[in-house]
N, C-alpha and C positions, 0 to 999 in steps of 0.2 A: 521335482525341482532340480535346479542346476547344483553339482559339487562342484567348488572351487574352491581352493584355501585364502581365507581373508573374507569371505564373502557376509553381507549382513543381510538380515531375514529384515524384513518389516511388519511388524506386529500389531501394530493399528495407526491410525490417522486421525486427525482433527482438524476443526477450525474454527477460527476466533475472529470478529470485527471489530473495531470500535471507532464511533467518529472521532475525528480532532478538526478542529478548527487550526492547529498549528501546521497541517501540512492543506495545500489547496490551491487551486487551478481555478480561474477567471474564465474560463473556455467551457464553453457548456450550447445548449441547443439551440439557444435564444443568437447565437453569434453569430452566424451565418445571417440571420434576417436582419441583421443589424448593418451588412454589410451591402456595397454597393453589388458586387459578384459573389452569390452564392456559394459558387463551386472555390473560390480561393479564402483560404482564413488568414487571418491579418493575428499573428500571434505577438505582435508586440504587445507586454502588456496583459499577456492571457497565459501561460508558461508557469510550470510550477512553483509554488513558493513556499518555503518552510523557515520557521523558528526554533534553529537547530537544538537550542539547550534546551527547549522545551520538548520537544520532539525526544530528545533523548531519555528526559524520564520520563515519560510517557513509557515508551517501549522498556526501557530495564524497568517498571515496574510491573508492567502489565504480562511482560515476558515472563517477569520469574514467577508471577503468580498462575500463569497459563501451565509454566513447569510441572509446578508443584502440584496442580490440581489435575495433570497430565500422569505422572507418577502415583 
């Protein structure tokens, strides 16, 4: 391994999903056949949208529980 002073080792990895309905996007496969031109998307109306205070606990809850069961 590389010495360098400051440097951080990484000792394992994870990962975590969860649906929400508070974060979400209109744009999906169905769109383009919906459209007069295939090849151009019409994103008005299909662009991400979220319910930020919602959205917020979500993640600090979910984060600090991912922590702790990480630790």
């Amino acid at each position: 391994g590389e010495k360098r002073p400051g440097r951080f080792e990484v000792l394992d990895t994870r990962t975590w999903t969860q649906m929400s309905n508070n974060i979400r996007t209109n744009l999906g496969y169905h769109t383009r056949t919906a459209q007069d031109d295939p090849y151009r998307i019409d994103l008005e109306g299909n662009l991400i949208k979220q319910v930020g205070n919602k959205v917020f606990k979500e993640v600090t809850v979910a984060g600090h529980k991912f922590i702790v069961e990480f630790l």
